[in-house]
C-alpha positions in Angstrom: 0.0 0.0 0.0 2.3 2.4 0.4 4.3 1.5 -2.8 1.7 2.9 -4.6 0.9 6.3 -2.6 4.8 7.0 -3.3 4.6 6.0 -6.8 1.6 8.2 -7.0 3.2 11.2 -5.0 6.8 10.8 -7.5 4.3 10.8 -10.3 2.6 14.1 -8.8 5.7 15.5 -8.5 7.1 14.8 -11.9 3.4 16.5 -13.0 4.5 19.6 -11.1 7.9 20.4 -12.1 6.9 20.1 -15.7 4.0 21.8 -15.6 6.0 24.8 -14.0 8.8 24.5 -16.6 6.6 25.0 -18.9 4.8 27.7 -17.7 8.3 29.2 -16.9 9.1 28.9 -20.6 6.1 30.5 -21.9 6.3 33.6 -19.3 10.2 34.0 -20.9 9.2 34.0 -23.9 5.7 36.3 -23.6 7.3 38.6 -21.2 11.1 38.6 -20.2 12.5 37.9 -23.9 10.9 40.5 -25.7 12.0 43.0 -23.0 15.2 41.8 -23.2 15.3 42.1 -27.0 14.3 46.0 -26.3 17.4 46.5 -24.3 19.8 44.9 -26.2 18.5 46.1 -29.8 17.4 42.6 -31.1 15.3 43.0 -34.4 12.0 42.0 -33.8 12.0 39.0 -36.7 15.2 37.5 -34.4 12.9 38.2 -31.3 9.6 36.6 -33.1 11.8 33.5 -33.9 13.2 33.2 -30.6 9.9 33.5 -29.1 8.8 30.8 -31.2 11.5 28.2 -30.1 10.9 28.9 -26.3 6.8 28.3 -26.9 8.0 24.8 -28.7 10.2 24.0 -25.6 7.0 25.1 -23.4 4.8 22.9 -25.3 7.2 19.6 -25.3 7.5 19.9 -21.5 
């Protein structure tokens, strides 16, 4: 019996952390990139594309 509430809680906790890398992917690339990209002077197609890459990597997660 409690074999299988500590697979359960490793399997919650696996849920966890990748559901909050993911989310942590998709607020870098919605929020922090884009106001990084301002600072530094990044064109905005380089910025777009990066974007994009970070929202794959939040979606594979």
């Amino acid at each position: 019996m409690n074999e299988s509430k500590q697979a359960a809680a490793s399997q919650d906790n696996i849920e966890m952390s990748s559901l909050l890398l993911g989310a942590g992917f998709a607020l870098a690339s919605l929020i922090i990139l884009p106001a990084l990209a301002q600072r530094v002077g990044l064109g905005s197609s380089l910025t777009i594309a990066l974007r994009g890459a970070l929202m794959r990597a939040s979606s594979r997660v």
